[in-house]
C-alpha positions as CSV (number, residue, x, y, z in Angstrom):
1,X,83.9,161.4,-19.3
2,X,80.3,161.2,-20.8
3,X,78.8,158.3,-21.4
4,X,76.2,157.6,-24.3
5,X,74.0,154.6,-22.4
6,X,72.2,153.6,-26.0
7,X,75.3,152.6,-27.2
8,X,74.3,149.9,-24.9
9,X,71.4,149.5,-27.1
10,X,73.8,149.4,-30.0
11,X,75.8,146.8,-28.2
12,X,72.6,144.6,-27.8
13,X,72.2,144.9,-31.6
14,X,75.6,143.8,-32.1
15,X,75.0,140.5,-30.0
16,X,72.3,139.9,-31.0
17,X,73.2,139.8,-34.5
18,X,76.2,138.0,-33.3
19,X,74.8,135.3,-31.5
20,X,72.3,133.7,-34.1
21,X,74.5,130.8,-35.4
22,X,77.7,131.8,-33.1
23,X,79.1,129.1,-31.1
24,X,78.6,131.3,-28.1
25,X,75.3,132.1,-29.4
26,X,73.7,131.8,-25.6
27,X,75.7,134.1,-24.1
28,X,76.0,136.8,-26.9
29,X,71.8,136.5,-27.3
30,X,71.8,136.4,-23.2
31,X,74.5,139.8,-23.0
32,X,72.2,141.1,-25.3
33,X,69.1,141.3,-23.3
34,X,71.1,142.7,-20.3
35,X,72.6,145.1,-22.5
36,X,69.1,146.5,-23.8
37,X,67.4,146.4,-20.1
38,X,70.5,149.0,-19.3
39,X,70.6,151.0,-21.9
40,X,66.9,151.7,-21.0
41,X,67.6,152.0,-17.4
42,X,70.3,154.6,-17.3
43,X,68.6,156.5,-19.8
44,X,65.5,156.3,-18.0
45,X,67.5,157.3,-14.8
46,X,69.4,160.1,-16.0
47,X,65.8,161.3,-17.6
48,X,64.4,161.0,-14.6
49,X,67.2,163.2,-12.3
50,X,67.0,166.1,-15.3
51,X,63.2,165.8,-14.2
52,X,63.0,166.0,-10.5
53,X,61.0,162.6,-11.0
54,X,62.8,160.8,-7.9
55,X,64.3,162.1,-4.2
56,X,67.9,161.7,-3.7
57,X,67.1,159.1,-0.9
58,X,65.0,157.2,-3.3
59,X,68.4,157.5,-5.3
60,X,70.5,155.6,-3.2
61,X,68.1,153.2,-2.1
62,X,69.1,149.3,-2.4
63,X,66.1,149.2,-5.0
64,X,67.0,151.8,-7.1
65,X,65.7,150.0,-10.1
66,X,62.4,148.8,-9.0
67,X,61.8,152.3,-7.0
68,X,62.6,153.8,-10.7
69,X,59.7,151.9,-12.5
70,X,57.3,152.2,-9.2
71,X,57.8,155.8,-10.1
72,X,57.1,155.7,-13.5
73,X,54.1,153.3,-13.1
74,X,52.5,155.7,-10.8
75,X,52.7,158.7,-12.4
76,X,50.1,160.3,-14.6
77,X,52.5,162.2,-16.4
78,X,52.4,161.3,-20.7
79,X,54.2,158.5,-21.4
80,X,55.4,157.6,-18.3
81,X,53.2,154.5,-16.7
82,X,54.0,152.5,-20.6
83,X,57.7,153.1,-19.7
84,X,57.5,151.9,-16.2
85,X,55.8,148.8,-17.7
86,X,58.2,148.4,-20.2
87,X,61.0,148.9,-18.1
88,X,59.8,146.3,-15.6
89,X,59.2,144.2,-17.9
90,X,62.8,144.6,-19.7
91,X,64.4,144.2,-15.7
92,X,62.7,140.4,-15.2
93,X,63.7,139.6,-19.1
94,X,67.4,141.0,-17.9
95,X,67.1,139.0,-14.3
96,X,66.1,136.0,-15.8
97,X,68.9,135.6,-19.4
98,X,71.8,136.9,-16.2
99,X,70.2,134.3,-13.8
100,X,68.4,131.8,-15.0
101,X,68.1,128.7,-16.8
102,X,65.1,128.4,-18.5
103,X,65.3,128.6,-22.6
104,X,63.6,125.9,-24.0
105,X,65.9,126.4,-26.8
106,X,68.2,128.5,-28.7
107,X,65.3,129.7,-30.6
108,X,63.5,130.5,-27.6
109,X,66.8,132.5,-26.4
110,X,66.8,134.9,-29.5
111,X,62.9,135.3,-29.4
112,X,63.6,137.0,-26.0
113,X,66.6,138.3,-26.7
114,X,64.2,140.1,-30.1
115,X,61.8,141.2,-28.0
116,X,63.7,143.0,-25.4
117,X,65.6,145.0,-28.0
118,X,62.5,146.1,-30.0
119,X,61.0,146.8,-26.5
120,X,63.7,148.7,-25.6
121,X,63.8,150.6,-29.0
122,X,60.0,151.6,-28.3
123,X,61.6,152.7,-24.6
124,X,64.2,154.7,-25.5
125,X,62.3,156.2,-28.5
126,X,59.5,157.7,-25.8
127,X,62.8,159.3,-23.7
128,X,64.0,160.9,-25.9
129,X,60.5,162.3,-27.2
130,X,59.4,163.0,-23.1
131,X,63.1,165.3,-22.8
């Protein structure tokens, strides 16, 4: 069975359109920025096996998704070093809405949760342009 990962990205949408006003606004707007960082990451992954970007050991590695944007940041290849950027940046907006505590509001919440879906928009949008 195939799986499409941007309807992940549609899935953040969802929440995030969901969650402003919801009653379980915080964990709609916080499933949202997961959602968006792995959309972009499996994308980004599957991108980067069709490519040859990565070794098969680097594959199974226990940092699979930091070894991902380490590749991407280094390379000189178009594109590439904005996505590893935005990707990291994505993973520590993902690590902290799955992890951590520290909204200062619900406003603050779908800020975040705003910016890691237009970020990973811009993300997937250079993917699909690099394949």
């Amino acid at each position: 069975m195939s799986f499409y990962w941007s309807e992940y990205f549609d899935l953040a949408n969802e929440l995030l359109n969901e969650g402003k006003g919801d009653t379980l606004n915080e964990a709609k707007l916080r499933s949202a920025i997961s959602r968006a960082y792995y959309a972009v990451y499996n994308t980004a992954d599957k991108y980067a096996d069709a490519k040859g970007i990565r070794s098969f050991q680097e594959k199974i590695s226990g940092s699979r998704h930091r070894d991902l944007i380490k590749k991407f940041k280094n390379s000189n290849a178009k594109g590439h070093k904005q996505l590893g950027v935005d990707l990291n940046r994505l993973l520590n907006q993902r690590i902290d809405a799955d992890y951590h505590f520290n909204y200062r509001s619900s406003q603050d919440l779908t800020n975040q949760a705003e910016i890691s879906i237009s970020r990973a928009r811009t993300s997937l949008i250079v993917i699909t342009d690099l394949s």
